[in-house]
C-alpha positions as CSV (number, residue, x, y, z in Angstrom):
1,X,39.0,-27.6,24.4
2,X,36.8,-30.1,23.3
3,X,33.8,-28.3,24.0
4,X,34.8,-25.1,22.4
5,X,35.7,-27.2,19.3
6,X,32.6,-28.6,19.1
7,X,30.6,-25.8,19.9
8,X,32.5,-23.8,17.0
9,X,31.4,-26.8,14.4
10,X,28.0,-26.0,15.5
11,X,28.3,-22.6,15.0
12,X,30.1,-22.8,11.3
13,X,26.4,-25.1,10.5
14,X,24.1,-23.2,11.7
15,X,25.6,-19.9,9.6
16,X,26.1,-21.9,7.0
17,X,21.9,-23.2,7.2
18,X,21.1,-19.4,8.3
19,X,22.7,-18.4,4.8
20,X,20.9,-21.0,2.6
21,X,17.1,-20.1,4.9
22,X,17.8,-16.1,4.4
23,X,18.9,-16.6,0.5
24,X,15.6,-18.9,0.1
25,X,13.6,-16.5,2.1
26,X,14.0,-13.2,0.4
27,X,13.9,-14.9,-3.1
28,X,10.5,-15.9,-2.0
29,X,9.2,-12.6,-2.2
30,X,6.9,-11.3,-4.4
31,X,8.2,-9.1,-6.8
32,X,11.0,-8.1,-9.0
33,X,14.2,-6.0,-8.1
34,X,14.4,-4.6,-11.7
35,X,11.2,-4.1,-12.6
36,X,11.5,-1.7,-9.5
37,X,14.6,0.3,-10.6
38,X,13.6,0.4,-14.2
39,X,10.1,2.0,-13.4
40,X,6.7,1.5,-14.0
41,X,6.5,2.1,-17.4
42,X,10.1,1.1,-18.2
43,X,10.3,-1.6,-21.3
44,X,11.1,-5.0,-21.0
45,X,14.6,-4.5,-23.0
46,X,15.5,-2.3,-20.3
47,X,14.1,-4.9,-17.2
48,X,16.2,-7.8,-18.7
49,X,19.5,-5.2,-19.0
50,X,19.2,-4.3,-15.3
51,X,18.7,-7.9,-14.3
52,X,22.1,-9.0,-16.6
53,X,23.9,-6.4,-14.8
54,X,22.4,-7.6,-11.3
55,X,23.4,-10.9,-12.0
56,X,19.5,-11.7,-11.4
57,X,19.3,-13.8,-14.6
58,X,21.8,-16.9,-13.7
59,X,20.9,-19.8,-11.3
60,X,20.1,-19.2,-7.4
61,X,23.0,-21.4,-7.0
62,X,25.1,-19.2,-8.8
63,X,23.7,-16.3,-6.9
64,X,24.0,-17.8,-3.6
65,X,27.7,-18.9,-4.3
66,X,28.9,-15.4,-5.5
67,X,27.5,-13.8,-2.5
68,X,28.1,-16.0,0.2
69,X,31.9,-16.4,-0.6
70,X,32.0,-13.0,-1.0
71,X,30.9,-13.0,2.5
72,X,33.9,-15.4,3.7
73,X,35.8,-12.4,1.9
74,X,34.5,-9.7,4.1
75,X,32.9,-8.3,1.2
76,X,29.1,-8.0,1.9
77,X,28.3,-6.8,-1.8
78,X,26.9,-3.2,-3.2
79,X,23.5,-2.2,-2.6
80,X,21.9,-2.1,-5.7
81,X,19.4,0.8,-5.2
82,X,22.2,3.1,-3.9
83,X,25.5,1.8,-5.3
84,X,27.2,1.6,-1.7
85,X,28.9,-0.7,-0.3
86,X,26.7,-2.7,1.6
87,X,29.7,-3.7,4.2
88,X,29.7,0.1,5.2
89,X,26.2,0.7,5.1
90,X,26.0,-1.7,7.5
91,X,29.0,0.0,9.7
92,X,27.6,3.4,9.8
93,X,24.2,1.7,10.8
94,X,25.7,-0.4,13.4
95,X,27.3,2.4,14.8
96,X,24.0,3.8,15.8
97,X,22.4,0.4,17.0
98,X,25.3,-1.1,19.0
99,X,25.5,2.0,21.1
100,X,21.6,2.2,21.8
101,X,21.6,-1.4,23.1
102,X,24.7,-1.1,25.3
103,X,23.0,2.2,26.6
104,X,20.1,0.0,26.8
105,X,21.4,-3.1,28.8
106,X,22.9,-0.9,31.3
107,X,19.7,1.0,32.7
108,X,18.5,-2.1,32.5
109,X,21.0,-3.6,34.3
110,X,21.5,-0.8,37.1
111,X,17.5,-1.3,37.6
112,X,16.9,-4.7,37.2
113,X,19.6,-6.1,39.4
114,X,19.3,-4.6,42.5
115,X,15.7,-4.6,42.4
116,X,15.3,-8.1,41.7
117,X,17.6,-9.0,44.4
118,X,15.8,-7.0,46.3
119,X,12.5,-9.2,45.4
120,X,14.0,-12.4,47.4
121,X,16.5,-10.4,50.1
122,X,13.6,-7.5,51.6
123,X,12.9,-8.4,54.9
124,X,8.5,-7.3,54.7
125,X,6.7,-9.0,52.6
126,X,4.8,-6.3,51.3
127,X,8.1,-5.0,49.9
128,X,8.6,-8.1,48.3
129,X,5.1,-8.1,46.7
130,X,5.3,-4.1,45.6
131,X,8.8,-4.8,43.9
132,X,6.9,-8.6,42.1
133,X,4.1,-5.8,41.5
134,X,6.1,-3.3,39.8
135,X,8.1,-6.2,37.7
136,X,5.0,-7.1,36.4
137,X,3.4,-4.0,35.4
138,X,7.2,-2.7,33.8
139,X,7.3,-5.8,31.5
140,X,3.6,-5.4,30.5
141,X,4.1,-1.8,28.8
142,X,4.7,-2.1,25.5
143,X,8.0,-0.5,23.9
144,X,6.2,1.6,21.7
145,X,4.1,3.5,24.7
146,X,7.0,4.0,26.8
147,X,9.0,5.3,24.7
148,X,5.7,7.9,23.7
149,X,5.6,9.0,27.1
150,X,9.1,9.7,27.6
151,X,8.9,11.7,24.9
152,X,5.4,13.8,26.0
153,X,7.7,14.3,29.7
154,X,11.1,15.3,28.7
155,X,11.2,15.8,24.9
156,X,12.6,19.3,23.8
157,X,9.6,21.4,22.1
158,X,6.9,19.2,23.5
159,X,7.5,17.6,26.7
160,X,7.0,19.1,30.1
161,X,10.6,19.4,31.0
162,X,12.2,19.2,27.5
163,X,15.8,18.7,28.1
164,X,16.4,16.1,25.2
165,X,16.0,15.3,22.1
166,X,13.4,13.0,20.6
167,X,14.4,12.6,16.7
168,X,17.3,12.3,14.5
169,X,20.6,11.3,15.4
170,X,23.7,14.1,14.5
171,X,24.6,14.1,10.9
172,X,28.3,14.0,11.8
173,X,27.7,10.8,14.0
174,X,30.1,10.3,16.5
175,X,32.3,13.3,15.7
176,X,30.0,15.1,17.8
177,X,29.7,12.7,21.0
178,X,27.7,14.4,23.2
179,X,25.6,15.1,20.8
180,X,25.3,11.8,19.9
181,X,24.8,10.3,23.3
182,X,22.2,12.8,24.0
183,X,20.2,11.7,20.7
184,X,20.4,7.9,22.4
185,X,19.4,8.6,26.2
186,X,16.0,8.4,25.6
187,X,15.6,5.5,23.1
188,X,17.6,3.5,25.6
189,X,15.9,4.9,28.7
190,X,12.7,3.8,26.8
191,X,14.1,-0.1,26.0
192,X,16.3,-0.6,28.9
193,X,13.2,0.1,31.3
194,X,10.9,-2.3,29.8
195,X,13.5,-5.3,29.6
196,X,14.9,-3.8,33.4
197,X,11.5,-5.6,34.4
198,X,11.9,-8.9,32.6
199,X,15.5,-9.2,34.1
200,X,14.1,-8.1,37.4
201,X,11.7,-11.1,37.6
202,X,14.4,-13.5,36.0
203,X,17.2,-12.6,38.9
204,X,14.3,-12.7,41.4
205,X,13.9,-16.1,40.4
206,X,17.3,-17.3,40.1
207,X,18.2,-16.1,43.3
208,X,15.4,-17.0,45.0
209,X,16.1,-21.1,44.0
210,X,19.3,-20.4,45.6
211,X,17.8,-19.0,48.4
212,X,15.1,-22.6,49.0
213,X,18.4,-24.4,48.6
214,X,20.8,-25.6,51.8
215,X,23.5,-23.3,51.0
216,X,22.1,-20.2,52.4
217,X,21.5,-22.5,55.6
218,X,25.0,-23.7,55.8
219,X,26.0,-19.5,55.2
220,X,24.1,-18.5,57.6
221,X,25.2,-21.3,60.1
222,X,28.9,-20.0,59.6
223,X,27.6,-16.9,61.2
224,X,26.0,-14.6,58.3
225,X,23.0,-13.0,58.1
226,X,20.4,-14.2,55.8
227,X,20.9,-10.6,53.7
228,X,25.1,-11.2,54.1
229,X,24.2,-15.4,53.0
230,X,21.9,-14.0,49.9
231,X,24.8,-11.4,48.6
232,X,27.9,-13.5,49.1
233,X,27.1,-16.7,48.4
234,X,23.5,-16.5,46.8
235,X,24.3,-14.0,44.2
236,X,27.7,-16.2,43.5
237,X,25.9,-19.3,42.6
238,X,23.1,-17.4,40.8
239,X,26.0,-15.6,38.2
240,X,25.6,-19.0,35.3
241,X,22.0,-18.4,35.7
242,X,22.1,-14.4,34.5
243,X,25.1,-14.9,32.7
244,X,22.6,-16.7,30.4
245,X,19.7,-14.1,31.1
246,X,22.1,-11.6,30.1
247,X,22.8,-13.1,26.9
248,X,19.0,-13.3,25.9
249,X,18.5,-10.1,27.1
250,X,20.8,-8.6,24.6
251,X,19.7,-10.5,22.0
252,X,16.4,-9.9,22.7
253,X,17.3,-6.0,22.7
254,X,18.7,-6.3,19.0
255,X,15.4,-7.3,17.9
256,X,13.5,-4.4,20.2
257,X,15.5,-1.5,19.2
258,X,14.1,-2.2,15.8
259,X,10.5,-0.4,17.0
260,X,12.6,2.2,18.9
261,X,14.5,3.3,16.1
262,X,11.4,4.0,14.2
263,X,10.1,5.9,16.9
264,X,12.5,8.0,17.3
265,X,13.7,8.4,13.8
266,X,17.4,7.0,14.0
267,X,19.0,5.7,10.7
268,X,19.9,2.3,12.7
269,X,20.2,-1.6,11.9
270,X,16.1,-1.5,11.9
271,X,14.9,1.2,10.2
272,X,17.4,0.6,7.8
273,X,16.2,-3.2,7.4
274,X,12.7,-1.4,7.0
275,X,13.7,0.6,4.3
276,X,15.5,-2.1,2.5
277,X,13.3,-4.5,2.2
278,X,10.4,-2.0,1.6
279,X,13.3,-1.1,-1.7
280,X,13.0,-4.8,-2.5
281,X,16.9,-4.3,-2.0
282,X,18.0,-8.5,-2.2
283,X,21.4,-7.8,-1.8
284,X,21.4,-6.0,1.2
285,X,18.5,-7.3,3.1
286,X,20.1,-10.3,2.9
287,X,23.1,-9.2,4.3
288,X,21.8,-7.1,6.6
289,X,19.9,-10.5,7.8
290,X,22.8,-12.6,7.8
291,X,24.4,-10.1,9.7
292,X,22.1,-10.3,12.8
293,X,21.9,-13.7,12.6
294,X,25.7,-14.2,13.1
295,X,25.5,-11.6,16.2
296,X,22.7,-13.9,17.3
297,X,24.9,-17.2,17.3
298,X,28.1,-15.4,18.2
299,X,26.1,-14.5,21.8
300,X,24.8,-17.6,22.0
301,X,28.1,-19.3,21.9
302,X,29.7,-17.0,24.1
303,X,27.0,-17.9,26.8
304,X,27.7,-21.3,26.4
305,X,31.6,-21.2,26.9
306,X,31.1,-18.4,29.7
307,X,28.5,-20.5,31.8
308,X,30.8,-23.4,31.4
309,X,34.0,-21.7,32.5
310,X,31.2,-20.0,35.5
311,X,30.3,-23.1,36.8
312,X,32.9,-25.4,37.6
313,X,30.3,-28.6,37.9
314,X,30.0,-28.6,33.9
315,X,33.8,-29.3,33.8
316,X,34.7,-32.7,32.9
317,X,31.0,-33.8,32.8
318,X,31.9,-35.9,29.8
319,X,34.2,-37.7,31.3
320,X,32.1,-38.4,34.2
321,X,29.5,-39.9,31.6
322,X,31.9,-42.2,30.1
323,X,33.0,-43.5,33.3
324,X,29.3,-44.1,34.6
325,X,28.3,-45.8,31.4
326,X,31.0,-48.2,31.9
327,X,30.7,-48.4,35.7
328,X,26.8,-49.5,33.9
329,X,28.0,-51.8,31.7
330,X,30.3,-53.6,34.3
331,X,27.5,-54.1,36.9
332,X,25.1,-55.4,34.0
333,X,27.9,-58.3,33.1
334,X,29.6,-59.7,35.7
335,X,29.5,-62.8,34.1
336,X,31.8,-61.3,31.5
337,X,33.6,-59.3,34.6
338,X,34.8,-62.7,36.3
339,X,35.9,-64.3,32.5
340,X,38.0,-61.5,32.1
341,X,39.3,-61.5,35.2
């Protein structure tokens, strides 16, 4: 409990140091919100009216208060291009995203996996090596390219077997699954593949440390074979490890759908970010920020208490500190050992 406590302190300070960094950053910008909503050629009366009803003439501490408790409140603020609410601009987006990197993370899960278990468990070494090979080559292609020739081999009007589509996303959303999870197979296909590779080589690796240790000796002394030692207890003590892989793989996912969405024209997290902050929209790139950033630390603390609770060594590891530093202490003074005594 301890740990969880402390690691949710943590987590409360760095939102609270994201919020003041993304407020700062985006009031560095050049340029000014009203001028850009007024017009070109608008007057100045008509600039300083839009920037009292934006609220962009009090102090930035003012500004930072009123949106960041509106935040604790659940209230993100109104977009002040559009007039939406930013809270469900950012739902409708996210409903687009979320579903593109789960899509994602499992083809690159069902291919990354196996195969990089297969790097450390295939019996020829010239399996091994293909498989290190093909790793290697998969993480060097650039999201952008893959995701262009995915499109050239199985989008519908241009590609040679055109069975999906390549743009857009359904106007009615998720009303229409199918439709909707058609629009997403090959903009995950096209992330999930690329990121398959870099968890390929990371499970390789994780398993393969296991496998130079003595406890695939000691299985395969108990009568397994070194394939049966590598699955049962190999992939076991490797789960902490990927556990954490699998955590920086999605958040590294969040920040590569970004291209994807742009590709293939889907009105997600990304483009939308684009678009705001090409808008000089404060209010909701700022959000929108914030937003991602709290995703970001939410993961990261989840793979923290998950690889504690995982690996039952990191239990009690504070205790076990506190009783060698006095152990320490003790065997540094016996002096003061045999007075108290």
């Amino acid at each position: 409990m301890r740990f969880v406590v402390r690691r949710l302190m943590l987590f409360v300070i760095a939102l609270l140091g994201i919020s003041i960094l993304i407020f700062a950053a985006v009031r560095i910008l050049p340029g000014d919100i009203a001028s850009v909503m007024a017009g070109m050629n608008a007057p100045p009366e008509r600039v300083q009216s839009l920037r009292e009803q934006l609220g962009l003439d009090r102090s930035l501490v003012q500004q930072y208060t009123d949106w960041f408790s509106g935040i604790i409140r659940g209230d993100f603020g109104t977009s002040m291009l559009t007039g939406r609410s930013i809270s469900s601009q950012i739902g409708s987006r996210a409903s687009i995203t979320m579903p593109l990197i789960i899509l994602g993370l499992c083809v690159a899960m069902a291919l990354g996996l196996p195969l990089g278990f297969m790097t450390v468990a295939a019996k020829s070494p010239r399996v091994r090596g293909a498989l290190r090979l093909v790793g290697l080559i998969g993480g060097s292609i650039p999201a952008l390219w893959g995701g262009l020739i995915l499109i050239l081999l199985f989008a519908r009007g241009i590609g040679l077997i055109g069975i999906l589509p390549s743009q857009g996303f359904p106007t009615q959303g998720w009303g229409s699954p199918p439709a909707a999870f058609m629009a997403l197979i090959l903009p995950a296909v096209s992330v999930g593949v690329i990121v398959a590779a870099s968890l390929m080589r990371y499970v390789g690796a994780a398993v393969g440390s296991v496998a130079s240790s003595g406890f695939i000796d000691m299985a395969m002394g108990c009568g397994m074979t070194r394939q049966q030692a590598l699955l049962r207890v190999g992939c076991r003590l490797a789960v902490p490890q990927l556990v954490s892989v699998l955590g920086l793989t999605f958040v590294e996912m969040i920040t590569g759908v970004m291209v994807i969405e742009n590709l293939f024209a889907l009105p997600g997290l990304g483009s939308g970010l684009v678009t705001d902050m090409g808008n000089r929209d404060l209010i909701a790139v700022q959000s929108e920020l914030f937003m991602l950033a709290s995703v970001f630390l939410i993961i990261g603390m989840a793979v923290d208490i998950a690889h504690r609770v995982l690996d039952p060594r990191l239990d009690g590891t504070d205790d076990m500190s506190t009783a060698r530093n006095e152990e320490n202490s003790a065997h540094a003074n016996p002096d003061e050992q045999e007075v108290s005594q």
